[in-house]
TIZANU-606702 format. One record per residue (C-alpha): residue number from 0; residue in three letters; chain; x negated, y, z. Coordinates in nm, 3 decimals, padded with zeros to 5 digits. Last residue first. Layout:
N
(NUM, "ALA", "A", (X, Y, Z))
...
This chain:
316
(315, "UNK", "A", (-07.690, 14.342, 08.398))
(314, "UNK", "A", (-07.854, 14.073, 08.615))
(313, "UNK", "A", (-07.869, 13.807, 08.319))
(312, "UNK", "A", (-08.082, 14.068, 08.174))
(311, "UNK", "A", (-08.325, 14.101, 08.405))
(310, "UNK", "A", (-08.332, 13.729, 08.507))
(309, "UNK", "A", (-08.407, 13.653, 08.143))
(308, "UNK", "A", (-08.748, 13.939, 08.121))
(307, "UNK", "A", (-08.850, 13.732, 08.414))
(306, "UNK", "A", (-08.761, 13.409, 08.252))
(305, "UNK", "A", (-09.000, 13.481, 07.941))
(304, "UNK", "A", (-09.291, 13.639, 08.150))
(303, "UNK", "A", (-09.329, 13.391, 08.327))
(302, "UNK", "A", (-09.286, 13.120, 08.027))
(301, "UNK", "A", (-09.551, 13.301, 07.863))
(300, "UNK", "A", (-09.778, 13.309, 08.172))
(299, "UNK", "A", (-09.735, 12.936, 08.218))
(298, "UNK", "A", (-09.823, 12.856, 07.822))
(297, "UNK", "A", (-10.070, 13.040, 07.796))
(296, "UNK", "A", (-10.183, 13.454, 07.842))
(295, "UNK", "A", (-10.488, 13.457, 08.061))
(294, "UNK", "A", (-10.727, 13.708, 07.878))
(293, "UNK", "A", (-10.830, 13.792, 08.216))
(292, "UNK", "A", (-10.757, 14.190, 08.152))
(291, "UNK", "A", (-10.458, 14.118, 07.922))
(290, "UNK", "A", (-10.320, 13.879, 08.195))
(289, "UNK", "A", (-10.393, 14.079, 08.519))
(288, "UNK", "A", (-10.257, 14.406, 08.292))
(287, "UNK", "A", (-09.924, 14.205, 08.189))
(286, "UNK", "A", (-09.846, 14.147, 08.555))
(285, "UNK", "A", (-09.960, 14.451, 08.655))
(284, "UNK", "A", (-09.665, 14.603, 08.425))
(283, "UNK", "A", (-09.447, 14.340, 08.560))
(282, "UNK", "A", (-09.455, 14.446, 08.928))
(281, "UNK", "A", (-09.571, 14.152, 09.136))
(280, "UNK", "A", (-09.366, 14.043, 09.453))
(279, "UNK", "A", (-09.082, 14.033, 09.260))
(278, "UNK", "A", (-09.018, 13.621, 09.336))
(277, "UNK", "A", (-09.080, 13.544, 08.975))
(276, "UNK", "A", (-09.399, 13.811, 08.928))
(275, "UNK", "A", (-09.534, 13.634, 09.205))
(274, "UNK", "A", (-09.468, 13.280, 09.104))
(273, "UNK", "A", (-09.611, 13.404, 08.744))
(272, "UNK", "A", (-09.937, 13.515, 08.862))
(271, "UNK", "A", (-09.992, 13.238, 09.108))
(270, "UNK", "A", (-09.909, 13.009, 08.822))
(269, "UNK", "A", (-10.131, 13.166, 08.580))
(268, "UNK", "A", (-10.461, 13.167, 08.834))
(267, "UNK", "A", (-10.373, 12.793, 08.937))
(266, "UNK", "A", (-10.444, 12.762, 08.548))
(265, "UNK", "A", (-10.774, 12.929, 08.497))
(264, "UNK", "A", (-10.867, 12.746, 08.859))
(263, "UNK", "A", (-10.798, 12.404, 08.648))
(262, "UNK", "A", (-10.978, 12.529, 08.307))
(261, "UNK", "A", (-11.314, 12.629, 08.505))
(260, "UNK", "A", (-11.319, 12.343, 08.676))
(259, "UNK", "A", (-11.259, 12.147, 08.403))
(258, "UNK", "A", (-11.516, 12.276, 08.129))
(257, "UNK", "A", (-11.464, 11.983, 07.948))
(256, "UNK", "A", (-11.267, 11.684, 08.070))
(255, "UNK", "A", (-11.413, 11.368, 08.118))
(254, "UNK", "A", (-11.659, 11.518, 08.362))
(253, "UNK", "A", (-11.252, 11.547, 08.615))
(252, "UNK", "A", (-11.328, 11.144, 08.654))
(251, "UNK", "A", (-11.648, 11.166, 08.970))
(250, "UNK", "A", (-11.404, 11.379, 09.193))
(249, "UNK", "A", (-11.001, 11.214, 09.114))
(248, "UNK", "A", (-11.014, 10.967, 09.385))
(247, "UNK", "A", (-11.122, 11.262, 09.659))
(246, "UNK", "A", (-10.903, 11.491, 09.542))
(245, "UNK", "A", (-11.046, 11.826, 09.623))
(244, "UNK", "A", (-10.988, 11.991, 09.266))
(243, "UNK", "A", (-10.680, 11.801, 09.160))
(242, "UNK", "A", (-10.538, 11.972, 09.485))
(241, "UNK", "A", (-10.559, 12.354, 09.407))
(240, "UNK", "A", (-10.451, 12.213, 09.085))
(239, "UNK", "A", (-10.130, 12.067, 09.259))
(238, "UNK", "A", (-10.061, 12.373, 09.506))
(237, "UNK", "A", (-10.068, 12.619, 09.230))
(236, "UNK", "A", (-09.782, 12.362, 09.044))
(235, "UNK", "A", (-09.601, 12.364, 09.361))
(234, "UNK", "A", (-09.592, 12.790, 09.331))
(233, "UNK", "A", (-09.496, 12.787, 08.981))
(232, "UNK", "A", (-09.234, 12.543, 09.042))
(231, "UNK", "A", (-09.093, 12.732, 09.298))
(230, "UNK", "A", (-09.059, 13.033, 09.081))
(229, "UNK", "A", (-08.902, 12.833, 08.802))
(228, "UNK", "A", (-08.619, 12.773, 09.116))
(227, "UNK", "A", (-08.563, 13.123, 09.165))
(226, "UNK", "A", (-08.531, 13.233, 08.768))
(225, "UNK", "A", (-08.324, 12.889, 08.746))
(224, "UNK", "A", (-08.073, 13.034, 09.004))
(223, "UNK", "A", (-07.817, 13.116, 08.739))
(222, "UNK", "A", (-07.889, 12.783, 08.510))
(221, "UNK", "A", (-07.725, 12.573, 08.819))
(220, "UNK", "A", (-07.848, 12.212, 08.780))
(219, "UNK", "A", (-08.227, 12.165, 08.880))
(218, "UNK", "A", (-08.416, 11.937, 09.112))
(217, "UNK", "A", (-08.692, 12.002, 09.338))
(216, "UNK", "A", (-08.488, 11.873, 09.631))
(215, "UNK", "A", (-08.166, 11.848, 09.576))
(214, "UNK", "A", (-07.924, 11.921, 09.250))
(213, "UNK", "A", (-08.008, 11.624, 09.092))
(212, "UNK", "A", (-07.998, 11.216, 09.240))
(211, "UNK", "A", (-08.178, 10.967, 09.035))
(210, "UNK", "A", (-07.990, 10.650, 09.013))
(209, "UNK", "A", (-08.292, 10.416, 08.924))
(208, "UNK", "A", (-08.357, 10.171, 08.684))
(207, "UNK", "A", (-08.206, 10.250, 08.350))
(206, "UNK", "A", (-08.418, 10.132, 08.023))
(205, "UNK", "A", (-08.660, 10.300, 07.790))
(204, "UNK", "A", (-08.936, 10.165, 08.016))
(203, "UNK", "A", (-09.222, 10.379, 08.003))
(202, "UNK", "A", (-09.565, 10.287, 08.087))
(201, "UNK", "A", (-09.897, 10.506, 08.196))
(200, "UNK", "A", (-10.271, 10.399, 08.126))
(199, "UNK", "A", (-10.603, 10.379, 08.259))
(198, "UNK", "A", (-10.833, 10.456, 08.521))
(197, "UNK", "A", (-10.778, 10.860, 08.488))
(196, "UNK", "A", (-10.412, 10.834, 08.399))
(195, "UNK", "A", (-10.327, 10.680, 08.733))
(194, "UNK", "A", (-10.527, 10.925, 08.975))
(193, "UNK", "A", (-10.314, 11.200, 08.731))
(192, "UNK", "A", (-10.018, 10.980, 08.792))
(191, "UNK", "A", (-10.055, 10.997, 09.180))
(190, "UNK", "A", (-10.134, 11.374, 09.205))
(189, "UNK", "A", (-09.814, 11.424, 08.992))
(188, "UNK", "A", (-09.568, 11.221, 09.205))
(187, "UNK", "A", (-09.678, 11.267, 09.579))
(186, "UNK", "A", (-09.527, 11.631, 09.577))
(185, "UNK", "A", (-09.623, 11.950, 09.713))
(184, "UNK", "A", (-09.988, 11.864, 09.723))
(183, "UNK", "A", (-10.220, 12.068, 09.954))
(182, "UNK", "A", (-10.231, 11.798, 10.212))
(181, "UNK", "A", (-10.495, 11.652, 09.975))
(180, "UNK", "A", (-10.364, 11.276, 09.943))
(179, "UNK", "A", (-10.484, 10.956, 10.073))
(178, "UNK", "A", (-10.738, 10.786, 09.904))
(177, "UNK", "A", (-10.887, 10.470, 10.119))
(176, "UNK", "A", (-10.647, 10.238, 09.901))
(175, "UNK", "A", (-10.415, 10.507, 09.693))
(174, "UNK", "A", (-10.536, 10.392, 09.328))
(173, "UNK", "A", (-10.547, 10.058, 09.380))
(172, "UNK", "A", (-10.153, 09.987, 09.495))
(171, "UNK", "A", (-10.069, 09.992, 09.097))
(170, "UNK", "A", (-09.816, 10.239, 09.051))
(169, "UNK", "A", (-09.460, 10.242, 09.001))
(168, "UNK", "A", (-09.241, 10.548, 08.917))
(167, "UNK", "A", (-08.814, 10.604, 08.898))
(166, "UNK", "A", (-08.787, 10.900, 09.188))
(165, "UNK", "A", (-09.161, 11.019, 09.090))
(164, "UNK", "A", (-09.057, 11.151, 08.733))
(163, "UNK", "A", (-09.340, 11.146, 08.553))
(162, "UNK", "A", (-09.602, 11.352, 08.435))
(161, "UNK", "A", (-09.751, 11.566, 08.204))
(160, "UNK", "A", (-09.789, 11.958, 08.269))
(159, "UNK", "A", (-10.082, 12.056, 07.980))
(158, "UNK", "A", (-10.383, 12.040, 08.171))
(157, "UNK", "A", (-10.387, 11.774, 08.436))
(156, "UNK", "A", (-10.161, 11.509, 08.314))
(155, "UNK", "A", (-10.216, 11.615, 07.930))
(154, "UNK", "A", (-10.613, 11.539, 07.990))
(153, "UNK", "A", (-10.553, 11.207, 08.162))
(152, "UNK", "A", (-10.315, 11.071, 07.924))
(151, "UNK", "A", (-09.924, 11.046, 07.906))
(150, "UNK", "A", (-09.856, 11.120, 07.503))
(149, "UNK", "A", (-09.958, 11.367, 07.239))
(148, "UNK", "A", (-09.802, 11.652, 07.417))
(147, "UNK", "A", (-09.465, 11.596, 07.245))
(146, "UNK", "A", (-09.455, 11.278, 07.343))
(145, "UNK", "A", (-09.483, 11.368, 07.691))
(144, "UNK", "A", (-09.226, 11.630, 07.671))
(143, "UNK", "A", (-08.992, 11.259, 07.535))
(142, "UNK", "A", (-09.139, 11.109, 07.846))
(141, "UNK", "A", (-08.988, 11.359, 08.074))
(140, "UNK", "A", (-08.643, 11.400, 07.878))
(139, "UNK", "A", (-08.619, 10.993, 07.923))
(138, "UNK", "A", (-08.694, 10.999, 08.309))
(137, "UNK", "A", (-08.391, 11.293, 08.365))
(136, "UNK", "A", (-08.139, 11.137, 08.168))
(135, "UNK", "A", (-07.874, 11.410, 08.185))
(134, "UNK", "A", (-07.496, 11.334, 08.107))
(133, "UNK", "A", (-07.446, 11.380, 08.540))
(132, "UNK", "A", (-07.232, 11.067, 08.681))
(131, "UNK", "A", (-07.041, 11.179, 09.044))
(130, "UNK", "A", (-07.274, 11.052, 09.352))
(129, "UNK", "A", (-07.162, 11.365, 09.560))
(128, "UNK", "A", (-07.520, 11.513, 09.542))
(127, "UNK", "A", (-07.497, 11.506, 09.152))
(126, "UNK", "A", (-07.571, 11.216, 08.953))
(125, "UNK", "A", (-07.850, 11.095, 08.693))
(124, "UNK", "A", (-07.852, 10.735, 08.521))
(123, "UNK", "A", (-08.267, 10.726, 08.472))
(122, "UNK", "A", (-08.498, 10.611, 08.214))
(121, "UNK", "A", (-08.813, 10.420, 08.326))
(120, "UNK", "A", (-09.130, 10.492, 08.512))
(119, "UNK", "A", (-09.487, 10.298, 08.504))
(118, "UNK", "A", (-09.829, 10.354, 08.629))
(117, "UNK", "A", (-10.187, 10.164, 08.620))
(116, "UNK", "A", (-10.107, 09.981, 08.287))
(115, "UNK", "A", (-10.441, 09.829, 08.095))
(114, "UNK", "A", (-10.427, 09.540, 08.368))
(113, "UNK", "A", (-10.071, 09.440, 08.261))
(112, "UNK", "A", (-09.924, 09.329, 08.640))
(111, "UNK", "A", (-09.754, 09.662, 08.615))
(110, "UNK", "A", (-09.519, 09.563, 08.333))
(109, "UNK", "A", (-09.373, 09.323, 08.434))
(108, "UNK", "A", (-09.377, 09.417, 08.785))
(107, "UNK", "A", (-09.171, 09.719, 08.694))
(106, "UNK", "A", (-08.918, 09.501, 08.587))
(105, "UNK", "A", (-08.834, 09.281, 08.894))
(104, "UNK", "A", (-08.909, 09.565, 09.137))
(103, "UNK", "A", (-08.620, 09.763, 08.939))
(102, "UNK", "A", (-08.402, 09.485, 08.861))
(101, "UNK", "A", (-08.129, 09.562, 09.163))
(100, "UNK", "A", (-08.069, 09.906, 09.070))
(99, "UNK", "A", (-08.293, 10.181, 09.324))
(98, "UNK", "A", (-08.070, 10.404, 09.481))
(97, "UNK", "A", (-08.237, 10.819, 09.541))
(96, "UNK", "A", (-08.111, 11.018, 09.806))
(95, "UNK", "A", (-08.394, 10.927, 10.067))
(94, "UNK", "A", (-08.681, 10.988, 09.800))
(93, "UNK", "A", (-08.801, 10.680, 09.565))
(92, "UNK", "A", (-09.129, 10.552, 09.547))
(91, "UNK", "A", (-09.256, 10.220, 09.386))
(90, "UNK", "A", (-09.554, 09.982, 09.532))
(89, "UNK", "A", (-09.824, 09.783, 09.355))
(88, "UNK", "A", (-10.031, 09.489, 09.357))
(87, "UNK", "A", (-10.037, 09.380, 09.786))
(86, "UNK", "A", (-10.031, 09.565, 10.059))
(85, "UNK", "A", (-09.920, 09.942, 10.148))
(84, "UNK", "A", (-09.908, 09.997, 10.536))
(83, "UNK", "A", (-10.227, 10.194, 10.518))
(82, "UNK", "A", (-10.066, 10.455, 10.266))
(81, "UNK", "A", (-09.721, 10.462, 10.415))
(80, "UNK", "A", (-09.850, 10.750, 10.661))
(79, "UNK", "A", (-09.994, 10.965, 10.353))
(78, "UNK", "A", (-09.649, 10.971, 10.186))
(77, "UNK", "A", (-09.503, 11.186, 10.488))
(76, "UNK", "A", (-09.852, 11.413, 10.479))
(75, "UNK", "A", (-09.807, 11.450, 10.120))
(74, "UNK", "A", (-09.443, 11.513, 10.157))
(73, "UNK", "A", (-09.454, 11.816, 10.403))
(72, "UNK", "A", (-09.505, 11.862, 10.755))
(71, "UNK", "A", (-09.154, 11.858, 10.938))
(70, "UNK", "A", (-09.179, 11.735, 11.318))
(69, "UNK", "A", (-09.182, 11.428, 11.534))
(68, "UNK", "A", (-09.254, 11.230, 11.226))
(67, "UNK", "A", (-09.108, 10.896, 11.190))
(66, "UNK", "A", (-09.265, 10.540, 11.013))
(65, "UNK", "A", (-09.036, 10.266, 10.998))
(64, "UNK", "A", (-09.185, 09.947, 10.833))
(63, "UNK", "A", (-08.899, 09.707, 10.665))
(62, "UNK", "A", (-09.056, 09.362, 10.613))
(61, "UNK", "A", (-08.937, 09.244, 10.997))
(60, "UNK", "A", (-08.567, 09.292, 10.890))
(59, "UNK", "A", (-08.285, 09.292, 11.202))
(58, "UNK", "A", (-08.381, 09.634, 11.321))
(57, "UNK", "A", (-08.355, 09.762, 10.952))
(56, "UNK", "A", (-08.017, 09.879, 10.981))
(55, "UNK", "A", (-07.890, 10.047, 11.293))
(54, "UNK", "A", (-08.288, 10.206, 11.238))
(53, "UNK", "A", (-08.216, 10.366, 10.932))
(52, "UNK", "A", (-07.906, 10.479, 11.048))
(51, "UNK", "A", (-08.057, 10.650, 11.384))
(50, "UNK", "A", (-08.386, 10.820, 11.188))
(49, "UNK", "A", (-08.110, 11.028, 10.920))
(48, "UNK", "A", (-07.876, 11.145, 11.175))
(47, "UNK", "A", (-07.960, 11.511, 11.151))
(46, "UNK", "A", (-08.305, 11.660, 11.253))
(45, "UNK", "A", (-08.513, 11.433, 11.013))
(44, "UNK", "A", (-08.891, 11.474, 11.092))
(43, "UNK", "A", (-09.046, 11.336, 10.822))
(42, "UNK", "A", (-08.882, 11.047, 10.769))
(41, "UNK", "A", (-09.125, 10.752, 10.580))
(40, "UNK", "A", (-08.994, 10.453, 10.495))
(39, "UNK", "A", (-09.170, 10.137, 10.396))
(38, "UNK", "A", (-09.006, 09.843, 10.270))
(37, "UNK", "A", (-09.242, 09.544, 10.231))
(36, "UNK", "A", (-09.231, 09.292, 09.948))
(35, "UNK", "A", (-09.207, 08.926, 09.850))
(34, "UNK", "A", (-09.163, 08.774, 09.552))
(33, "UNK", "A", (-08.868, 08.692, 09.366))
(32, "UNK", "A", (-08.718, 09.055, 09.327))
(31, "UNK", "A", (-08.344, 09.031, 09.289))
(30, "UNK", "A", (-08.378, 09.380, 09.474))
(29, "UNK", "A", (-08.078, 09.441, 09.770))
(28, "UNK", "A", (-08.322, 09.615, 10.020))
(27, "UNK", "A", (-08.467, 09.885, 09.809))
(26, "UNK", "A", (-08.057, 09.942, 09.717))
(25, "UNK", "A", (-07.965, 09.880, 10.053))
(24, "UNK", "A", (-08.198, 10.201, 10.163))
(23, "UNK", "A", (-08.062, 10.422, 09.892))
(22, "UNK", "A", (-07.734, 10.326, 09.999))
(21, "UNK", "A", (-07.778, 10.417, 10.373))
(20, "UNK", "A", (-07.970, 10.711, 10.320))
(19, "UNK", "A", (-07.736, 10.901, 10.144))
(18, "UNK", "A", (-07.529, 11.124, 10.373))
(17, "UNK", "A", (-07.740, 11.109, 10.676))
(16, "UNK", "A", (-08.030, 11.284, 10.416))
(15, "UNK", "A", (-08.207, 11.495, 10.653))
(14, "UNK", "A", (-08.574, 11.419, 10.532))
(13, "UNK", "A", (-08.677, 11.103, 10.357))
(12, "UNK", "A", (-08.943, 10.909, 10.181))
(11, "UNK", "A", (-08.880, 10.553, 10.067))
(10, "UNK", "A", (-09.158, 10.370, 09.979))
(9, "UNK", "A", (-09.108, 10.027, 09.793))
(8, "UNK", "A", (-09.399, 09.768, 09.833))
(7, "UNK", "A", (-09.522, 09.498, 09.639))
(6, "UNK", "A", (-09.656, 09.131, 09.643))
(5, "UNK", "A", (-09.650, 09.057, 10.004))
(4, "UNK", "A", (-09.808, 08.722, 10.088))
(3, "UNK", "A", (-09.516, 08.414, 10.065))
(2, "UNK", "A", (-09.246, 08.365, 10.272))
(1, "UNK", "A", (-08.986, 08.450, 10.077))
(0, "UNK", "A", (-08.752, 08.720, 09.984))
């Protein structure tokens, strides 16, 4: 790096990951990145030895920000620290398990210094949590469900589950400056790309950047606990519309979609529905009478309904 103004940031955000926190953190720090850049990492109250290596490393590199958390409070609050530490055009976000390949600053500031592009994310090489090569391509089977929705806009972000896979995204450093995120977000991905889709549009680079690590965090191998994991999903996709609502970048852009309000609860409505019917909390013949009686059936209640009838018979 030189000694030129920052250009870019890379935000790591971690929580107990001993194990893999040392490569992903030499991977933000190895980039052939010409320009310089800060690394910021956010722990969020690691309990292991997550806090120690970081520091046994980064004491000797004054562009490396460490920001801990006495205790756990979620990833919007993690994210939200890095927010004022973020300077220059852009910055990229990978979790504590994730490793970053040596072109990915290089590449997404291609792209990202296009004015028309306000987010970016590439293809993925996926591996399991002992670093052993997964045949899944995690980025690509996002943007190919994008395709399918008619592409990565505004209206698909917010309505129709489009989005990108947070471990291999960029975005321009304009649409967090004085916007931190609702605490009601699960994730820092989807909030971000909606933000992104509203001011312009999202890029994806049909090419490997990251090493995205499955089987932690919201990630999913094992088809038997898929009922439980769907469940989950449905309850962080509640908490993002409950947050597209209060978002205080997204409050003068949801006019550009009709009837949004009304739309947005309609959906936190089917998610809450099908998280509780998931996690048999709702018996399925209320189930059916909440949908026929709000005249909610979509595509959230359908899938409810779909891997709760699944889970039944896998259980026989």
């Amino acid at each position: 790096m030189n000694i030129e103004k920052i250009k870019a940031n890379i935000i790591i955000l971690c929580y107990n990951q001993e194990k893999t926190i040392k490569e992903s953190l030499l991977s933000a720090i190895n980039q052939d990145y010409n320009d310089r850049y800060n690394i910021i990492i956010c722990d969020d109250g690691s309990e292991d030895n997550t806090l120690a290596i970081i520091n046994d490393i980064v004491k000797e590199n004054k562009d490396i920000i460490v920001l801990p958390s006495k205790k756990n409070k979620g990833i919007a609050n993690n994210f939200n620290k890095a927010i004022p530490f973020i300077n220059g055009d852009f910055f990229i976000t990978q979790a504590g398990d994730d490793i970053s390949l040596p072109n990915r600053l290089s590449i997404t500031d291609k792209y990202l210094s296009d004015e028309n592009y306000k987010a970016f994310f590439s293809s993925t090489i996926d591996i399991d949590y002992n670093s052993n090569l997964l045949n899944t391509n995690h980025g690509k089977k996002l943007n190919k469900r994008n395709e399918k929705l008619g592409g990565l806009n505004f209206i698909n972000c917010i309505l129709n589950e489009g989005g990108v896979l947070g471990a291999s995204a960029g975005y321009k450093a304009s649409i967090v400056k004085n916007n931190l995120l609702c605490l009601s977000n699960f994730s820092e991905d989807k909030i971000l790309t909606a933000r992104a889709a509203s001011v312009g549009n999202i890029y994806f680079f049909d090419n490997v950047l990251v090493k995205y690590r499955k089987g932690s965090g919201v990630s999913i191998i094992n088809p038997h606990s898929y009922s439980k994991s769907m469940a989950k999903l449905m309850y962080r996709r509640s908490r993002f519309y409950k947050s597209i609502l209060s978002d205080s970048f997204l409050s003068d852009k949801l006019h550009i979609i009709k009837n949004a309000n009304k739309r947005i609860y309609k959906l936190r409505f089917s998610c809450w529905l099908s998280y509780r019917l998931l996690k048999n909390k709702l018996p399925f013949s209320r189930f059916i009478v909440y949908v026929v009686i709000n005249n909610d059936y979509n595509n959230i209640t359908a899938r409810g309904i779909y891997q709760f009838i699944k889970s039944k018979i896998h259980a026989l």
